[in-house]
C-alpha positions as a Markdown table, in Angstrom:
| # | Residue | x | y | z |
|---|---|---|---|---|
| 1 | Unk | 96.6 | 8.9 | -24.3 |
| 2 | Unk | 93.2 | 11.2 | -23.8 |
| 3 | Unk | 90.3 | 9.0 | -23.2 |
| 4 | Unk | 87.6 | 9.5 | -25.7 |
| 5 | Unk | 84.9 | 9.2 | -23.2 |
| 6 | Unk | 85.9 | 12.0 | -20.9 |
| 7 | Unk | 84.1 | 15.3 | -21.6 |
| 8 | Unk | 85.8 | 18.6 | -23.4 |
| 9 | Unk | 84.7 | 20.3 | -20.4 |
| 10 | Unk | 88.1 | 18.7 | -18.3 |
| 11 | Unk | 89.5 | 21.9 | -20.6 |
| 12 | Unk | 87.2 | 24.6 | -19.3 |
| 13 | Unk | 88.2 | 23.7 | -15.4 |
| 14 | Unk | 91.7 | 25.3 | -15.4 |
| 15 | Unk | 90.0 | 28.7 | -14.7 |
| 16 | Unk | 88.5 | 29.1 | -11.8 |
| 17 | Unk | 85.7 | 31.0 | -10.5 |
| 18 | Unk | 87.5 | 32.8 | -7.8 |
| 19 | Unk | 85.5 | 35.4 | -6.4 |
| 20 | Unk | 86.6 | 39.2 | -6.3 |
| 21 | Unk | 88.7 | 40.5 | -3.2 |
| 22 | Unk | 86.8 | 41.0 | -0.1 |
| 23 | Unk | 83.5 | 38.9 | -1.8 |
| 24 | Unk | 83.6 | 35.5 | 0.2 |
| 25 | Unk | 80.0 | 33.3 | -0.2 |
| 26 | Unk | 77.4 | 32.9 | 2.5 |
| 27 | Unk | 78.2 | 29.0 | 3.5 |
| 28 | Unk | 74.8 | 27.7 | 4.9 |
| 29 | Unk | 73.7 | 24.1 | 6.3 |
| 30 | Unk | 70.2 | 23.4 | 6.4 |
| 31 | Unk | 69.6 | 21.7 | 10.0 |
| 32 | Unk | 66.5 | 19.5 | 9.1 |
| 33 | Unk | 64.6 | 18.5 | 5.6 |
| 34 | Unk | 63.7 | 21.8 | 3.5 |
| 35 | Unk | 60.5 | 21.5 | 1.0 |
| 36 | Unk | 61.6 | 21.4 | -2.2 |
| 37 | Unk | 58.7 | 24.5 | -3.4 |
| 38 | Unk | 60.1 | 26.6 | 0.1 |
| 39 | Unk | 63.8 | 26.2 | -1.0 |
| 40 | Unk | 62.6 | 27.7 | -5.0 |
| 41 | Unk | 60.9 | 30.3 | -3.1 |
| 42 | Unk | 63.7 | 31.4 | -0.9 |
| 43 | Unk | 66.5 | 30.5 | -3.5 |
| 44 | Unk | 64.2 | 32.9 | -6.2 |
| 45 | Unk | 64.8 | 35.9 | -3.3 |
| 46 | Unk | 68.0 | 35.6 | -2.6 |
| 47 | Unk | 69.4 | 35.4 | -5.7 |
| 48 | Unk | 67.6 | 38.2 | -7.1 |
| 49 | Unk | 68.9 | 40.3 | -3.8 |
| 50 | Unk | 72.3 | 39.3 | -5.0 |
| 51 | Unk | 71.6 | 40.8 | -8.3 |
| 52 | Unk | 70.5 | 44.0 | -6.7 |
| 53 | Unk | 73.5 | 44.2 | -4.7 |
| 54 | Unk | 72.0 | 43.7 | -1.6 |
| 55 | Unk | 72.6 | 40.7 | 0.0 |
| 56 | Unk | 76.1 | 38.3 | -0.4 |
| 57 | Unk | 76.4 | 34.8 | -2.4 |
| 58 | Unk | 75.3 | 32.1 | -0.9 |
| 59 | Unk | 76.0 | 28.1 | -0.8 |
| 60 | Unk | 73.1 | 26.5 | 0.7 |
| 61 | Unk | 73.1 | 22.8 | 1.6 |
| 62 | Unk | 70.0 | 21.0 | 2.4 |
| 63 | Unk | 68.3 | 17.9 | 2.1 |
| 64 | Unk | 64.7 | 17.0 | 1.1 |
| 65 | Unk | 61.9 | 15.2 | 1.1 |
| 66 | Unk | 61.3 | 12.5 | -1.2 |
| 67 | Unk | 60.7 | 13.7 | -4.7 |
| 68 | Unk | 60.9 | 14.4 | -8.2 |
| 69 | Unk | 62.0 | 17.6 | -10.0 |
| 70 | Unk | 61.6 | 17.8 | -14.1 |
| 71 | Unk | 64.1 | 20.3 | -15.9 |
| 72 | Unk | 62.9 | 22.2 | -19.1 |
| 73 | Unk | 64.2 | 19.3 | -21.2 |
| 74 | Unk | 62.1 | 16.5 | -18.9 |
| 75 | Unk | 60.2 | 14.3 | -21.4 |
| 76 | Unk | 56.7 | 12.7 | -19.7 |
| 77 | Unk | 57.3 | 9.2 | -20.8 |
| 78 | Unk | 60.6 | 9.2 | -18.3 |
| 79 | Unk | 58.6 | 9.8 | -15.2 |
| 80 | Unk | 57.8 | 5.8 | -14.9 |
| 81 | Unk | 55.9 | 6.0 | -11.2 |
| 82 | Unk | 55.0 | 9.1 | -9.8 |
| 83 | Unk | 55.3 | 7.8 | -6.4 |
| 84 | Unk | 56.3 | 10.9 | -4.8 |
| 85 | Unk | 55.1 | 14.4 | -5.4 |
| 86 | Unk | 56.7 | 15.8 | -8.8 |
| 87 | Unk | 57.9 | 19.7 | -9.0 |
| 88 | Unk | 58.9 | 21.3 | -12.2 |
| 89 | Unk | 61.9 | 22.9 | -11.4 |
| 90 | Unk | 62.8 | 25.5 | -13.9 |
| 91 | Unk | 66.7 | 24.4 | -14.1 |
| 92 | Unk | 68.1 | 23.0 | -17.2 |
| 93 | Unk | 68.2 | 19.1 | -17.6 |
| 94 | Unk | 65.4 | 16.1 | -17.2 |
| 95 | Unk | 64.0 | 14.8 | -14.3 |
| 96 | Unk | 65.9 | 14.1 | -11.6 |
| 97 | Unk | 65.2 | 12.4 | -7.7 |
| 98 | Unk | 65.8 | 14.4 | -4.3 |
| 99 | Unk | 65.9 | 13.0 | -0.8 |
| 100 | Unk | 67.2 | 12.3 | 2.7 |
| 101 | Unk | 70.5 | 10.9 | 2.2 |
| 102 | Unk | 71.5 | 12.7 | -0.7 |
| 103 | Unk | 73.1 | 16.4 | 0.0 |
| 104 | Unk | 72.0 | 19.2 | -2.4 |
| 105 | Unk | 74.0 | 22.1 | -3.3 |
| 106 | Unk | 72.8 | 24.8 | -4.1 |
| 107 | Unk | 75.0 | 27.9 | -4.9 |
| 108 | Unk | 73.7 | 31.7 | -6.0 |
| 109 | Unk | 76.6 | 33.1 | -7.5 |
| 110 | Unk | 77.1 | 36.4 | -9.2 |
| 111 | Unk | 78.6 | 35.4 | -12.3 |
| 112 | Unk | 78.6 | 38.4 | -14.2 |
| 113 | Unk | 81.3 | 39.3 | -11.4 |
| 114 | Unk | 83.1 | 36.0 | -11.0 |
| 115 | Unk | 83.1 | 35.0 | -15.0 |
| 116 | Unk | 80.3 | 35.1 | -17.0 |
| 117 | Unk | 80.9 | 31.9 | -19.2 |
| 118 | Unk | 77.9 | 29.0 | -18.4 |
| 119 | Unk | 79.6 | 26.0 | -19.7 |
| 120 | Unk | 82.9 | 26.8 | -17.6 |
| 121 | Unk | 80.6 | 27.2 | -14.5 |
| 122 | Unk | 79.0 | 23.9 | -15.4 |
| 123 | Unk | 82.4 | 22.6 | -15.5 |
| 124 | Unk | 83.3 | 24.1 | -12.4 |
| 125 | Unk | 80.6 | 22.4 | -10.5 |
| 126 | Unk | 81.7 | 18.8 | -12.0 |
| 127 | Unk | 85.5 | 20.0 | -10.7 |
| 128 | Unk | 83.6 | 20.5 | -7.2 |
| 129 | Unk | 81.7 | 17.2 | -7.2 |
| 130 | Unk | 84.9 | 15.6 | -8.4 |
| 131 | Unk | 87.2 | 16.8 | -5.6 |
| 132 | Unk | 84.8 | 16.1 | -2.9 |
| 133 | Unk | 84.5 | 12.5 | -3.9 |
| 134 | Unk | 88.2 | 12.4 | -4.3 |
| 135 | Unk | 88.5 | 13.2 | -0.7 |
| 136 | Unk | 87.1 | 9.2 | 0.0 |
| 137 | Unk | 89.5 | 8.2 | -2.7 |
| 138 | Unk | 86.5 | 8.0 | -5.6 |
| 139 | Unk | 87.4 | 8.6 | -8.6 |
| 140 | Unk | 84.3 | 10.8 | -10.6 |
| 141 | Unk | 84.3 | 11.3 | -14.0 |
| 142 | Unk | 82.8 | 13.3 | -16.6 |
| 143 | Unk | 81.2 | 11.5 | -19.9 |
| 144 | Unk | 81.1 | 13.6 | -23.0 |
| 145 | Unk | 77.3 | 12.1 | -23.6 |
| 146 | Unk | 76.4 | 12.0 | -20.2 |
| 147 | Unk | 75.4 | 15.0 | -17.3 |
| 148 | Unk | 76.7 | 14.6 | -13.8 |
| 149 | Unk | 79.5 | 13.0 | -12.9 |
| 150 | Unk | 80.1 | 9.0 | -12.8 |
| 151 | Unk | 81.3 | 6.5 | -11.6 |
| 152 | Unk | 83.2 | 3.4 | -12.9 |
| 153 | Unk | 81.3 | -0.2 | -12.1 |
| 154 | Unk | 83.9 | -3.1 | -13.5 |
| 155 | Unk | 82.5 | -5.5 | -10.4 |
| 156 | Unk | 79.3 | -5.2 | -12.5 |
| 157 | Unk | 80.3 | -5.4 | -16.1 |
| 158 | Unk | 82.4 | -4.4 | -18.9 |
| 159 | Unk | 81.2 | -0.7 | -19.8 |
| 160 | Unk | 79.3 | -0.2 | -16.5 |
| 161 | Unk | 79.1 | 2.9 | -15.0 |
| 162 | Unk | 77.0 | 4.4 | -12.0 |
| 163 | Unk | 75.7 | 8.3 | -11.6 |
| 164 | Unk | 76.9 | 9.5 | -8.2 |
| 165 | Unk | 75.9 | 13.2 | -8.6 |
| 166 | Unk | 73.7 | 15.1 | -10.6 |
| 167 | Unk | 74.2 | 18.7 | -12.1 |
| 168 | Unk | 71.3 | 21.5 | -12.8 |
| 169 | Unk | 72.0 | 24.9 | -13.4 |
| 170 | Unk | 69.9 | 28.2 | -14.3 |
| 171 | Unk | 71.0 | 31.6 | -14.3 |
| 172 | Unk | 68.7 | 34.8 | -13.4 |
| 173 | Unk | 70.4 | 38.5 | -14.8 |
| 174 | Unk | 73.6 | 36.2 | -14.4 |
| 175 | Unk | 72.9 | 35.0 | -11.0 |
| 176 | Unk | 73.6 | 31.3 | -10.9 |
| 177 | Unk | 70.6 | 29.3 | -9.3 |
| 178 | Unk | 70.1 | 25.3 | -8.5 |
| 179 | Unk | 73.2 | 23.3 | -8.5 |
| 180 | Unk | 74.5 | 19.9 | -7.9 |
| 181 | Unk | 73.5 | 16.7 | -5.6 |
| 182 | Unk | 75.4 | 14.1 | -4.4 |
| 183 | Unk | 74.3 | 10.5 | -3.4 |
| 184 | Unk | 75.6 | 10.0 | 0.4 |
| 185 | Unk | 73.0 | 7.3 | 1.6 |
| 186 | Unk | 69.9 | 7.9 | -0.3 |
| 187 | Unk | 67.0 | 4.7 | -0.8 |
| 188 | Unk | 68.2 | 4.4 | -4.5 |
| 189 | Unk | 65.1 | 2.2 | -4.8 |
| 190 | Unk | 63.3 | 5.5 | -5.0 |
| 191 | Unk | 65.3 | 6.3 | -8.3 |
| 192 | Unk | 63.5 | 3.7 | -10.3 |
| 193 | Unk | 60.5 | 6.0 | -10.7 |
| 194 | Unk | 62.2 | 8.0 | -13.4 |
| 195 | Unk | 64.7 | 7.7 | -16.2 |
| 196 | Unk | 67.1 | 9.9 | -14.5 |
| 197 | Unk | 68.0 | 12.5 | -16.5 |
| 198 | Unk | 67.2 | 10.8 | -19.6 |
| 199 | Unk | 70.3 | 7.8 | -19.2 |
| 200 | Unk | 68.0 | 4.7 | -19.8 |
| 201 | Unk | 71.3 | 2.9 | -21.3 |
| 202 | Unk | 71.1 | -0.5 | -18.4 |
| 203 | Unk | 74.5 | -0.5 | -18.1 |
| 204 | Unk | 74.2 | 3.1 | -16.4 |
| 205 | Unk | 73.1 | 3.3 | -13.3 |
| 206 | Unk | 72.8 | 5.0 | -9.6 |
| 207 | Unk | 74.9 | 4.3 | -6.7 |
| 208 | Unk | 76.6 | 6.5 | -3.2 |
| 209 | Unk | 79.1 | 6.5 | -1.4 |
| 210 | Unk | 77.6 | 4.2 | 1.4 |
| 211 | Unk | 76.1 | 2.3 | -2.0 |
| 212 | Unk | 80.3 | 2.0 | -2.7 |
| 213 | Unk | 81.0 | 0.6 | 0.8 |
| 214 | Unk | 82.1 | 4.0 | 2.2 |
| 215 | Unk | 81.0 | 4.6 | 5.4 |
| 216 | Unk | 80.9 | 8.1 | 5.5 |
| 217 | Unk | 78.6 | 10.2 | 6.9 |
| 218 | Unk | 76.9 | 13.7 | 5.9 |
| 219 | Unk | 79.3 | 15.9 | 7.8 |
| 220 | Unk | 82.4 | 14.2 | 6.1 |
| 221 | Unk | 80.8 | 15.2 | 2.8 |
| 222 | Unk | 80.1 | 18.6 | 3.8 |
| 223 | Unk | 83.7 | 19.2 | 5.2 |
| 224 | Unk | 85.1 | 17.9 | 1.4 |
| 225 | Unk | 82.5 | 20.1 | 0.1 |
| 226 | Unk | 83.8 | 23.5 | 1.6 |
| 227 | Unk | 87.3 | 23.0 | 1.1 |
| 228 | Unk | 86.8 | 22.0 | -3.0 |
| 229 | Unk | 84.3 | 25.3 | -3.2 |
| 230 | Unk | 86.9 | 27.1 | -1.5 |
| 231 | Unk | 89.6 | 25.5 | -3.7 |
| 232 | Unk | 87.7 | 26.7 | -7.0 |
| 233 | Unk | 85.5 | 29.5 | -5.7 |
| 234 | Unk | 87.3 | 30.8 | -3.6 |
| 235 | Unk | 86.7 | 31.7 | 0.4 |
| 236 | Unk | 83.8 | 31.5 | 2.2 |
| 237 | Unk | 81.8 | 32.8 | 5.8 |
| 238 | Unk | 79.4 | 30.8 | 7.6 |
| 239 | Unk | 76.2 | 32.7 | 8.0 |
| 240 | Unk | 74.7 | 33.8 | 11.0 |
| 241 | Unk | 72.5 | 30.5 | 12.5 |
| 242 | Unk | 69.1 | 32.7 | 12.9 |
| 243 | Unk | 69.5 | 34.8 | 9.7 |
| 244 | Unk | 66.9 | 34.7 | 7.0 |
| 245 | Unk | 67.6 | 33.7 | 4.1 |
């Protein structure tokens, strides 16, 4: 029997966005915290350079500072204490929290070449979050009226569930910008500042993979990381340690 609760999008996954022959991403780890306005800047650059044809896709992981971003749907009455600094961040969604701990994702892919179809790419990335998780034998799922990908709590509750990942997606002349986070071993203290994304339903809530009683580290998460991108978008290059952006 289907589950009711799991999103349509499962049926978008089954093609992926493999990337064409010879076209592997730029895979690139951030070695210390990256400002959030610095990492718009640079993300802005280099995805309009792979719209021009003149640079290669990129997956860029970082972390940041404490802080809040606000998509274009962000409502001002969800931001609840503005205790760190708050950046709109011109991705689709509400606001959501970044931080050490927690490893952002974000991927510039040409999608007019890969598959231009948003809600399939937005699928994608839940496939990606989904399989890395897997690797630590967590089980992520998709909720049809829910973004991000979540997490089962019956130690809590009947009906609880916890937000282990969040998605945010723009494109730019079909250039993917933004992406996904995942909740490693962030303070989720610092979540209580905002409604994140909107899900104010108690029974919903935040947790990682430490949070879970996984003691895994950053790297781990990373390694799962490249092989489900690799698994869905195909192959990937590390790039050059000194390289700009």
């Amino acid at each position: 029997m289907v589950n009711p609760s799991l999103n349509v999008r499962q049926n978008l996954v089954l093609t992926p966005f493999q990337a064409p022959p010879g076209n592997a991403a730029e895979w690139r780890i951030a070695p210390s915290l990256v400002a959030y306005q610095d990492a718009l800047t640079a993300m802005e650059a280099r995805a309009a350079a792979i719209a021009d044809g003149t640079a290669p896709e990129l997956v860029w992981l970082l972390e940041h500072p404490p802080l809040y971003t606000s998509g274009t749907s962000a409502k001002d009455n969800d931001l609840l204490d503005a205790r760190f600094p708050v950046h709109a961040a011109g991705r689709g969604g509400q606001f959501t929290y970044h931080g050490p701990g927690q490893r952002v994702v974000y991927l510039m892919l040409d999608l007019k070449r890969r598959r231009p179809d948003v809600r399939a790419y937005v699928a994608s990335l839940e496939e990606l979050i989904i399989r890395t998780l897997a690797a630590f034998n967590v089980r992520g799922e998709r909720r049809e009226d829910r973004v991000g990908v979540w997490v089962a709590r019956p130690d809590k509750g009947a009906g609880y569930e916890d937000k282990i990942a969040a998605i945010g997606v723009r494109l730019k002349r079909w250039v993917s910008l933004h992406g996904i986070s995942i909740n490693v071993e962030p303070d989720l203290s610092h979540f209580s500042g905002i409604v994140p994304c909107g899900v104010a339903d108690p029974r919903y809530g935040t947790t990682s993979l430490v949070d879970l009683g996984l003691p895994v580290t950053m790297e781990d998460v990373d390694v799962a990381l490249r092989q489900a991108f690799e698994e869905i978008f195909g192959s990937s290059i590390p790039a050059a340690p000194q390289a700009a952006l």
